[in-house]
TORKOL-4160 file (C-alpha; in steps of 0.2 Angstrom, whole numbers, padded with zeros to 4 digits, m for minus):
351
<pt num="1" X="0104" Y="0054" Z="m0089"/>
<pt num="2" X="0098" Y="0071" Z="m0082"/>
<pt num="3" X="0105" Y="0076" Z="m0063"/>
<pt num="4" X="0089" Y="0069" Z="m0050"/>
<pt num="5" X="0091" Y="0078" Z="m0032"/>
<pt num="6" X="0091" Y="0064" Z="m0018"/>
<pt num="7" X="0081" Y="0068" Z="m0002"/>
<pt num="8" X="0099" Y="0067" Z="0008"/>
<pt num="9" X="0106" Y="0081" Z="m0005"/>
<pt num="10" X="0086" Y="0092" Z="m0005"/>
<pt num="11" X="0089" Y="0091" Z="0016"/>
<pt num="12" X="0106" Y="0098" Z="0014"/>
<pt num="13" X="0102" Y="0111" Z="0003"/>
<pt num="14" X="0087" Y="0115" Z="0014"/>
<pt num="15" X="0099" Y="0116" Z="0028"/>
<pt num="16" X="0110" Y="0127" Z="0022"/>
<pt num="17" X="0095" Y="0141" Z="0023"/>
<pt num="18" X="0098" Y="0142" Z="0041"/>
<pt num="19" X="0117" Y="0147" Z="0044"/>
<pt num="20" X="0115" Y="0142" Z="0062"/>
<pt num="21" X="0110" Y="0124" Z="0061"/>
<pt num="22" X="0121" Y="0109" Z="0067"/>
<pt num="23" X="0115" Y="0096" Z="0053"/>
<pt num="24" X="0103" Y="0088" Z="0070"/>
<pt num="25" X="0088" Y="0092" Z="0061"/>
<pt num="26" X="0092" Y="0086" Z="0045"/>
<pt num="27" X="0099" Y="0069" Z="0053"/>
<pt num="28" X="0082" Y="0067" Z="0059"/>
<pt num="29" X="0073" Y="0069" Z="0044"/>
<pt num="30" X="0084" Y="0059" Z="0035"/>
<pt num="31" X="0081" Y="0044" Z="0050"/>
<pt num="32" X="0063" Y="0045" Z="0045"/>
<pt num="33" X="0069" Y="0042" Z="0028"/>
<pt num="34" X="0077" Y="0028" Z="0032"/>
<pt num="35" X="0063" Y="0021" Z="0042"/>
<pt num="36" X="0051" Y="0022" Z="0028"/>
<pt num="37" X="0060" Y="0012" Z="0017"/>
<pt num="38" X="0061" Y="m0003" Z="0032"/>
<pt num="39" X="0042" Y="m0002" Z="0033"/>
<pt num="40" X="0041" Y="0000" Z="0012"/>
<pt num="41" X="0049" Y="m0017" Z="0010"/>
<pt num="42" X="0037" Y="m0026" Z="0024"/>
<pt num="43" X="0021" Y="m0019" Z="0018"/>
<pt num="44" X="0027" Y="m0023" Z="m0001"/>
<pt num="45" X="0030" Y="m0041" Z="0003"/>
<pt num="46" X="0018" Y="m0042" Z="0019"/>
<pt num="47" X="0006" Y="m0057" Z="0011"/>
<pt num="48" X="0022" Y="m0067" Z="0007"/>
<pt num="49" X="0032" Y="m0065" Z="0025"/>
<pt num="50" X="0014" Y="m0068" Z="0034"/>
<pt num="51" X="0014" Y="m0049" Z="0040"/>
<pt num="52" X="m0004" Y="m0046" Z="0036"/>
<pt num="53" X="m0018" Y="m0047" Z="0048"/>
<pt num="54" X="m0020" Y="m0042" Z="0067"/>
<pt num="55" X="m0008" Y="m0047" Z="0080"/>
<pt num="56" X="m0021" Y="m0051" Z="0093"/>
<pt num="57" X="m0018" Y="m0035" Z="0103"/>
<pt num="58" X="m0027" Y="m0018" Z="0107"/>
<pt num="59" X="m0020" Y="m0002" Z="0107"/>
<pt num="60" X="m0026" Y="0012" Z="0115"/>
<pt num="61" X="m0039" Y="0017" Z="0105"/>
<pt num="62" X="m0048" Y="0000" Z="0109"/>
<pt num="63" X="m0043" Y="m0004" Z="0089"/>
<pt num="64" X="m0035" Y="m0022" Z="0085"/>
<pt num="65" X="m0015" Y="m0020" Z="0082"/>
<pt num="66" X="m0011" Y="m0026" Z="0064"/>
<pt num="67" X="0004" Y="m0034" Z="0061"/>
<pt num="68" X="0013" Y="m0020" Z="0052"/>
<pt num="69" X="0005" Y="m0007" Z="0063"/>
<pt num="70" X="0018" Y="m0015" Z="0077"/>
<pt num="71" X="0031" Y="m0017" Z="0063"/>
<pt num="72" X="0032" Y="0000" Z="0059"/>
<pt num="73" X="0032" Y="0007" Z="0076"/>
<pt num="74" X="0045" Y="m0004" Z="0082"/>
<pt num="75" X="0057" Y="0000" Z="0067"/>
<pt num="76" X="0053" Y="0020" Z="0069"/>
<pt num="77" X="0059" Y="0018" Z="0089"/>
<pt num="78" X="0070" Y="0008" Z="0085"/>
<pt num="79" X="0080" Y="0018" Z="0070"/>
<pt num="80" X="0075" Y="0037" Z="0080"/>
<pt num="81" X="0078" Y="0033" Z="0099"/>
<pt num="82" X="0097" Y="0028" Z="0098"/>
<pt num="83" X="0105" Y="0045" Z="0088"/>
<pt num="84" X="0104" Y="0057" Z="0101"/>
<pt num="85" X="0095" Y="0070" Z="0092"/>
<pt num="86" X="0076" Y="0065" Z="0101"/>
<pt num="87" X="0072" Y="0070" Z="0119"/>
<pt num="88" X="0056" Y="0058" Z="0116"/>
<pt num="89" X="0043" Y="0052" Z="0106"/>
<pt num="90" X="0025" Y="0048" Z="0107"/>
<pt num="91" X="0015" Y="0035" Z="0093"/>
<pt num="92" X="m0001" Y="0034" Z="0090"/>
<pt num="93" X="m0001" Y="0013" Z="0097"/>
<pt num="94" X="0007" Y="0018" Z="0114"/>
<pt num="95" X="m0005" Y="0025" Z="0131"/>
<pt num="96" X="0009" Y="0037" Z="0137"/>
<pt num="97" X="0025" Y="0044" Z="0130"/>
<pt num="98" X="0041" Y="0034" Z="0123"/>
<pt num="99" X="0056" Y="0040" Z="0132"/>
<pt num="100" X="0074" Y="0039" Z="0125"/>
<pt num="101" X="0083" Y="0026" Z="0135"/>
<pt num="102" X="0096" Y="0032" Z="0147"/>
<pt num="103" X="0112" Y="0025" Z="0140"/>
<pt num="104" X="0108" Y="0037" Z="0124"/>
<pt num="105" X="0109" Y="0055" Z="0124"/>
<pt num="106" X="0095" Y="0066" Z="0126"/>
<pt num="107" X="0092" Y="0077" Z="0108"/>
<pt num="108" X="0085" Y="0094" Z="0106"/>
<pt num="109" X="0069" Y="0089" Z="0095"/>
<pt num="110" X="0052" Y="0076" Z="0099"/>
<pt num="111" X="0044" Y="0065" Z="0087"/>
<pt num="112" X="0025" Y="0061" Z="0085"/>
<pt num="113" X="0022" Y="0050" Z="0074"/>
<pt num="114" X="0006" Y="0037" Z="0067"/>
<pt num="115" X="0014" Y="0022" Z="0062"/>
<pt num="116" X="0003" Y="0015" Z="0049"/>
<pt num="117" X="m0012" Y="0026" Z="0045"/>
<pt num="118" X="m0025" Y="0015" Z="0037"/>
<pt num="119" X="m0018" Y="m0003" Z="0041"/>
<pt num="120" X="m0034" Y="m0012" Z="0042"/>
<pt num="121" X="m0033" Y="m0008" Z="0020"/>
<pt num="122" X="m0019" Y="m0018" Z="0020"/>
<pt num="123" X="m0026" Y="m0033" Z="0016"/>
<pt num="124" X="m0036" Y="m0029" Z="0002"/>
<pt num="125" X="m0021" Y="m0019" Z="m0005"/>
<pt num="126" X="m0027" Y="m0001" Z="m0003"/>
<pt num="127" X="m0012" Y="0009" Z="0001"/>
<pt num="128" X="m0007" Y="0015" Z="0019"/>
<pt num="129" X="0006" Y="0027" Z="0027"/>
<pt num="130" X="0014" Y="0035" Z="0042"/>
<pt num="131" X="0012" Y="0053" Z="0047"/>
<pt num="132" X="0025" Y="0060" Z="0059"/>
<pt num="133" X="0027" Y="0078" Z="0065"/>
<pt num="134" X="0043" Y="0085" Z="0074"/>
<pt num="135" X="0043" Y="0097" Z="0087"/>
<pt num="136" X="0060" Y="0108" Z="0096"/>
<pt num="137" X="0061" Y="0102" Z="0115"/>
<pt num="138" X="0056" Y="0115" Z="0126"/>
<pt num="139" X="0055" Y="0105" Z="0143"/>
<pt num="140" X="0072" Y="0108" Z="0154"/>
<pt num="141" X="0084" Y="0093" Z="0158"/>
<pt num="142" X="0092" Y="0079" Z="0148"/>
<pt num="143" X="0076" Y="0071" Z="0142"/>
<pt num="144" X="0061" Y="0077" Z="0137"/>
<pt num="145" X="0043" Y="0074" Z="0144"/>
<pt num="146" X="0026" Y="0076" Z="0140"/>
<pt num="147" X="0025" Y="0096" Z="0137"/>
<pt num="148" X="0036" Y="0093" Z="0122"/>
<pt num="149" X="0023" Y="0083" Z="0112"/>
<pt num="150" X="0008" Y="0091" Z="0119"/>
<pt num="151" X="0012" Y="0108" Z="0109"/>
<pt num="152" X="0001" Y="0116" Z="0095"/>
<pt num="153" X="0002" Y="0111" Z="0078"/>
<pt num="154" X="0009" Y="0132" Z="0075"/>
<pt num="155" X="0025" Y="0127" Z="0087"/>
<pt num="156" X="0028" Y="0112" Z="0074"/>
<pt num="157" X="0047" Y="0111" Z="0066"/>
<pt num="158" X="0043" Y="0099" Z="0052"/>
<pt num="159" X="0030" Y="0088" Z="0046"/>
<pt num="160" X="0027" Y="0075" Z="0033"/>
<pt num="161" X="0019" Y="0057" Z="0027"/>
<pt num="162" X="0026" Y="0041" Z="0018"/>
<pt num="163" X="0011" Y="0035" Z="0008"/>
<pt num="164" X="0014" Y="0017" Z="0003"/>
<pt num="165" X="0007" Y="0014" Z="m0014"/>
<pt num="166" X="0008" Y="0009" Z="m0032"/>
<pt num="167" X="0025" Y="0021" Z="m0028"/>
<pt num="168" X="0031" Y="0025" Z="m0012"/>
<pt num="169" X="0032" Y="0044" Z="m0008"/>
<pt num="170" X="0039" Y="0053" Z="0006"/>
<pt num="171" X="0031" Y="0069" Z="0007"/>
<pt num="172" X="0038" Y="0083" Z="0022"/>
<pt num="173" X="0038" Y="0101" Z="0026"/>
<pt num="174" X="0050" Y="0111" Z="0037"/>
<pt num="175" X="0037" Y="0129" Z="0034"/>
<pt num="176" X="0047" Y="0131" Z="0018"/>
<pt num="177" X="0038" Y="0124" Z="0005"/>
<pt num="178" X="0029" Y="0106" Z="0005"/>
<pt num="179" X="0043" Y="0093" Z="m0007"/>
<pt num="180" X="0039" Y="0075" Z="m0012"/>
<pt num="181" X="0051" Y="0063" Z="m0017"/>
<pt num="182" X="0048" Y="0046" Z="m0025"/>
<pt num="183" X="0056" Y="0028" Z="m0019"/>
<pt num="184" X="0067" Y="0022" Z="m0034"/>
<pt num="185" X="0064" Y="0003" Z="m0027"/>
<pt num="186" X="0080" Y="m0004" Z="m0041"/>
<pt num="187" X="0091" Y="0011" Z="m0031"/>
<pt num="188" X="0084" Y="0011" Z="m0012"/>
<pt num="189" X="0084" Y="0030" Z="m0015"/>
<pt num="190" X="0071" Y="0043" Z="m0013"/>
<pt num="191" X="0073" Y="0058" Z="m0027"/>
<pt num="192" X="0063" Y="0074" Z="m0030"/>
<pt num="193" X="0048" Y="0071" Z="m0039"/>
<pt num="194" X="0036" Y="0085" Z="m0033"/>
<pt num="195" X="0047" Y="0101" Z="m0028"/>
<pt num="196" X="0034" Y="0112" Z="m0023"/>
<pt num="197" X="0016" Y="0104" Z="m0019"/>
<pt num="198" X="0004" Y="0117" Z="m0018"/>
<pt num="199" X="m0016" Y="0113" Z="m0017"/>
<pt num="200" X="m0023" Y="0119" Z="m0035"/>
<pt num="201" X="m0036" Y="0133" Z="m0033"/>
<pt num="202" X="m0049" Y="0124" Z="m0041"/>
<pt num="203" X="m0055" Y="0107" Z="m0030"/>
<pt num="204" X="m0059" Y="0090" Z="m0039"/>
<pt num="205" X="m0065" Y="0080" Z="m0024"/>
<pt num="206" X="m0069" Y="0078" Z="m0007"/>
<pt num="207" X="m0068" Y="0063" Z="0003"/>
<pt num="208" X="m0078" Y="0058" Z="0020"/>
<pt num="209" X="m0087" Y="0042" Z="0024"/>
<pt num="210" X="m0106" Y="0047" Z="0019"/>
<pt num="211" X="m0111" Y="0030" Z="0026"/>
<pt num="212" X="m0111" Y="0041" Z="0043"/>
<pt num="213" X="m0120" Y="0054" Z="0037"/>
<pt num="214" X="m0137" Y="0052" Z="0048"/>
<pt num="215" X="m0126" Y="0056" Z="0063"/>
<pt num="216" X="m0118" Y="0070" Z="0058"/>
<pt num="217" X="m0122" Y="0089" Z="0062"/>
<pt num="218" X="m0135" Y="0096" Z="0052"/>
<pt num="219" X="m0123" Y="0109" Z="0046"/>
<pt num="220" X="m0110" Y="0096" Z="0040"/>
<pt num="221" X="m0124" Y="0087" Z="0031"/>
<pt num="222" X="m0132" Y="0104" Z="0021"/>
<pt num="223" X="m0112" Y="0107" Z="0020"/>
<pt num="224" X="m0112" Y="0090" Z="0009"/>
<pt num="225" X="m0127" Y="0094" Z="0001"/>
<pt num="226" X="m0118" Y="0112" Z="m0005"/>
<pt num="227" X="m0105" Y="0103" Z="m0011"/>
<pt num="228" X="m0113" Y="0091" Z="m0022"/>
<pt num="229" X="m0122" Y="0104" Z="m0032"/>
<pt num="230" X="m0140" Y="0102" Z="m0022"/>
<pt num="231" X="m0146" Y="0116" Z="m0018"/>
<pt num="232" X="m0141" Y="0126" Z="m0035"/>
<pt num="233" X="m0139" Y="0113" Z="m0048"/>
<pt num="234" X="m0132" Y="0129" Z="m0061"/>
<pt num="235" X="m0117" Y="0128" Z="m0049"/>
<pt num="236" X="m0102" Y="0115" Z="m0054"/>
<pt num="237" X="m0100" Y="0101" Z="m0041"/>
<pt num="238" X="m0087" Y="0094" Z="m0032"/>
<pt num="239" X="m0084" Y="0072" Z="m0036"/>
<pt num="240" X="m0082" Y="0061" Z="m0020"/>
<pt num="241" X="m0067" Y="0050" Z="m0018"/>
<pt num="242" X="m0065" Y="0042" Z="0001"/>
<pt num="243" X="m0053" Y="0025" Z="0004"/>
<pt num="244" X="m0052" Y="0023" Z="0021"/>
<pt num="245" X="m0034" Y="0028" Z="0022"/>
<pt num="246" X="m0035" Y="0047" Z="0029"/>
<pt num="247" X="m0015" Y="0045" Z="0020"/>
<pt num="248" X="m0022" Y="0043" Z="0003"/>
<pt num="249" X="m0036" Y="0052" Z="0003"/>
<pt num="250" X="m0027" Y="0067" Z="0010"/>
<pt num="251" X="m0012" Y="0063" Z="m0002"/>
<pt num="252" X="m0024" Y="0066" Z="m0018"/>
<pt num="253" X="m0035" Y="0081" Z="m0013"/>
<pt num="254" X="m0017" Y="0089" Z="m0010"/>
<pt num="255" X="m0013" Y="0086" Z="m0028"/>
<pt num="256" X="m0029" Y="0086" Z="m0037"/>
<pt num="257" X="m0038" Y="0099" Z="m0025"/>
<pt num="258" X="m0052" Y="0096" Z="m0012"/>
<pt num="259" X="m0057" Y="0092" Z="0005"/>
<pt num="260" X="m0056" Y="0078" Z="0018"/>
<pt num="261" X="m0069" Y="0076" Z="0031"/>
<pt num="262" X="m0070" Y="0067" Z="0048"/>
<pt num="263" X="m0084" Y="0076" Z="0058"/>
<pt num="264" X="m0089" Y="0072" Z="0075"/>
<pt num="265" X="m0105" Y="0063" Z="0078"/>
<pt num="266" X="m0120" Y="0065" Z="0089"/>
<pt num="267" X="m0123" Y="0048" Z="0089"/>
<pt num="268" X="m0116" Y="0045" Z="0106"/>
<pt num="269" X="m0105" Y="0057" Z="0118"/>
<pt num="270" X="m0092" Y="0048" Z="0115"/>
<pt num="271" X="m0091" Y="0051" Z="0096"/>
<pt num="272" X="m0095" Y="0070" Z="0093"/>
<pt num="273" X="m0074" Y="0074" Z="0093"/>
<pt num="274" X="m0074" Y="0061" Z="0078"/>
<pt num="275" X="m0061" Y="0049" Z="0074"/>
<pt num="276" X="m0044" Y="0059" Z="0070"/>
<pt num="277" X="m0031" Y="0062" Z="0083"/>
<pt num="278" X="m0026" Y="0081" Z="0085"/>
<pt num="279" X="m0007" Y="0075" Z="0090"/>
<pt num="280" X="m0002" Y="0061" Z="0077"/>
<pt num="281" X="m0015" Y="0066" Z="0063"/>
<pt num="282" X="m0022" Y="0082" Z="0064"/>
<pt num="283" X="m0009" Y="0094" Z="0068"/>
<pt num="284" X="0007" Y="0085" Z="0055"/>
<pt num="285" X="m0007" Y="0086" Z="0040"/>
<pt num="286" X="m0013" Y="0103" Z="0044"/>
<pt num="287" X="0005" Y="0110" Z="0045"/>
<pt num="288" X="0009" Y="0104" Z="0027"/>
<pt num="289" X="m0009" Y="0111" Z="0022"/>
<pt num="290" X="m0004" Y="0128" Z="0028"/>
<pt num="291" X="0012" Y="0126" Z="0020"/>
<pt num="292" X="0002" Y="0122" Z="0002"/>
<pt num="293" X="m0008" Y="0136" Z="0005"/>
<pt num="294" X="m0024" Y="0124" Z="0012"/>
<pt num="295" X="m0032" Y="0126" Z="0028"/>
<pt num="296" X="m0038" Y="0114" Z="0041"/>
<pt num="297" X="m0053" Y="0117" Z="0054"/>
<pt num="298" X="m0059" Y="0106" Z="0067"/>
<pt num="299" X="m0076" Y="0116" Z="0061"/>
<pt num="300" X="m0075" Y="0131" Z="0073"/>
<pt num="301" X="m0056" Y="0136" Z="0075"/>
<pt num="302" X="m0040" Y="0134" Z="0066"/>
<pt num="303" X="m0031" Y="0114" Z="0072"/>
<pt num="304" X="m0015" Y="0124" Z="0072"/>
<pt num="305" X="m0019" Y="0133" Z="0088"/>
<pt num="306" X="m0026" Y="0118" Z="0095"/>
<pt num="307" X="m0016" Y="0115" Z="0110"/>
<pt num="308" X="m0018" Y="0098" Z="0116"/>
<pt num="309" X="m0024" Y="0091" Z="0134"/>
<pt num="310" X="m0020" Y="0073" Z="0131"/>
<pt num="311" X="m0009" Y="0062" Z="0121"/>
<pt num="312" X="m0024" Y="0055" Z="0113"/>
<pt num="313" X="m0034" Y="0068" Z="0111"/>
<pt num="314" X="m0048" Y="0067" Z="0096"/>
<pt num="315" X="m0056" Y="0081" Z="0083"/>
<pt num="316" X="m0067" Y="0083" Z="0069"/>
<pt num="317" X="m0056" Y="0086" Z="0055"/>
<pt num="318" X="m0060" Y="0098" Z="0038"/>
<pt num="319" X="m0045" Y="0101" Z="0030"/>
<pt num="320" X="m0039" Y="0104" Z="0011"/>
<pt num="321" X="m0043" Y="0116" Z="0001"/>
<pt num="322" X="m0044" Y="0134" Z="0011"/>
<pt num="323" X="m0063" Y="0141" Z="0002"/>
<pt num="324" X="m0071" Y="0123" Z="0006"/>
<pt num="325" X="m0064" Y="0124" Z="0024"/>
<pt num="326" X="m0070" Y="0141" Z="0028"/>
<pt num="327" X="m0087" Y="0136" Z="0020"/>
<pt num="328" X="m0088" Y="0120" Z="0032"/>
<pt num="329" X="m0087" Y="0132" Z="0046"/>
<pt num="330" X="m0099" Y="0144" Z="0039"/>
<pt num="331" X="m0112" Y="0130" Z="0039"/>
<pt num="332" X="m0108" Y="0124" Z="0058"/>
<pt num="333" X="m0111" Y="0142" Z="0063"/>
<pt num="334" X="m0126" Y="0143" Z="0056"/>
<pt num="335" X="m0133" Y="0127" Z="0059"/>
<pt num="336" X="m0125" Y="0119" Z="0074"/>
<pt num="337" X="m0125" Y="0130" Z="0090"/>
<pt num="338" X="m0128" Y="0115" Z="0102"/>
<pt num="339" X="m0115" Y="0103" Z="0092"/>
<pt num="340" X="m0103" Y="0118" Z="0094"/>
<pt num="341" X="m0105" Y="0121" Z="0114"/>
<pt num="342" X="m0104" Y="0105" Z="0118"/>
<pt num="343" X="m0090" Y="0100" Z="0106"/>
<pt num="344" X="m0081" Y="0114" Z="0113"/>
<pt num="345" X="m0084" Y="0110" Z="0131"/>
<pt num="346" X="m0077" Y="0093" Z="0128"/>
<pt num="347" X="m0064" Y="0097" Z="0117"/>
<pt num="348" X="m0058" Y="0114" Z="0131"/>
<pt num="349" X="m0059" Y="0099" Z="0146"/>
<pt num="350" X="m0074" Y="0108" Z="0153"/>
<pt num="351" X="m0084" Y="0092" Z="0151"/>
């Protein structure tokens, strides 16, 4: 049987490109490991340990809980708050921070982290996934506090997703490369499977819920119609693929090529930033789209340099390959100045 590189083995190795780390950092990716193969186990057998459905609670977001979305926070706390290499945490299901409980020690790094993107898919067996970012503490004293989460998506350390499918991958970036590793379900083990994901030069699809289209800018709309070969039917076209699952959809346009969408709105104020949240979804999948060579735009600026005001913060989200991003915002430009001032308002806090 020919040698296959565990992730414990690829984070070592990785690790050892930086003479001066303590092996914190690695621990911490490795917890997240660890934690995703908890959460595999319960979504794989959710319809026969009655894990599926809502849990009669509201999270912040005024969504219903599912029961795996509380699953999978609770065992990510859980596994991450008691090693001493987190100052906090923050998840996408919680109003305010998660601090580290004071009979643990303080650590140097904070965790951000979406539970389970997608979970309402659950029960029609769609696949799902967390999305996590880590970010170095740069608050002073033993624990950290909100400043350490509320950093741009430039200041991140590391950043991945666990999609849970037909196989389980882990997929993470540190700013040197973006690796996937597979779950061998008879072993328990994630090995290499994808050593260095890049997004192909050529797209194949691009994935936004066209059921809101008459709500969208008008850029964003001529942008789809661009897209899909309309205005120059000599020019090849791009296919649509959309799930639901921002996870999956962003998963396969990072292997096949493309572009996912969730623009803001103008249906009501409340809806022009859109759905996605800068700090748990945004900033973690734009990291490891720069680090594929992709590009992510909330449609007038870079989400890297985004900073964030709130915990929860919302944006419209381009992001995949970097010619179809930079063509979105083309569009916007030209189309959307009143979308843009007000967007920008909101998202700046001057509204």
């Amino acid at each position: 049987m020919s040698s296959r590189i565990t992730i414990e083995r690829h984070i070592l190795d990785q690790q050892k490109l930086y003479p001066q780390a303590s092996g914190i950092f690695s621990g911490l990716l490795y917890d997240i490991a660890l934690a995703a193969k908890y959460i595999n186990r319960e979504v794989t057998h959710a319809a026969l340990v009655d894990a599926l459905g809502s849990a009669d609670s509201i999270n912040v977001h005024g969504e219903t809980q599912q029961k795996l979305d509380m699953f999978a926070d609770s065992t990510i706390i859980r596994i991450c708050n008691s090693t001493g290499r987190l100052c906090i945490m923050a998840s996408e299901e919680h109003d305010d921070v998660i601090p580290i409980p004071e009979d643990y020690f303080g650590g140097k790094y904070a965790l951000v982290f979406d539970p389970l993107d997608g979970s309402s898919n659950i029960n029609v067996n769609v696949g799902v996934g967390t999305i996590f970012g880590i970010y170095r503490k740069i608050s002073s004293g033993v624990y950290g506090t909100i400043e350490d989460v509320l950093q741009p998506g430039s200041k991140l350390a590391a950043a991945g997703y666990i999609l849970y499918g037909p196989s389980t991958m882990l997929v993470y970036t540190t700013g040197q490369g973006v690796f996937g590793f597979t779950l061998d379900q008879t072993l328990g083990e994630f090995f290499l499977s994808h050593p260095n994901i890049t997004i192909p030069d050529k797209a194949s699809y691009y994935s936004v819920n066209q059921g809101r289209q008459r709500y969208w800018p008008e850029g964003v709309r001529k942008y789809i119609e661009w897209l899909q070969g309309l205005d120059d039917p000599s020019r090849p076209h791009v296919d649509t693929r959309y799930t639901g699952s921002l996870v999956l959809d962003f998963h396969r346009n990072l292997v096949n090529g493309g572009v996912f969408m969730y623009p803001g709105d103008m249906q009501k104020p409340s809806n022009i930033s859109g759905k996605m949240r800068l700090v748990y979804e945004g900033n973690p999948l734009s990291f490891i789209a720069k680090n594929a060579g992709g590009y992510a735009s909330d449609g007038l600026q870079d989400i890297l340099t985004i900073k964030p005001r709130t915990l929860h913060q919302r944006v419209p989200l381009f992001i995949g390959n970097r010619d179809l991003v930079q063509e979105v915002e083309r569009f916007i430009a030209t189309n959307d100045g009143d979308w843009m001032t007000t967007y920008k308002a909101q998202r700046d806090g001057k509204q």
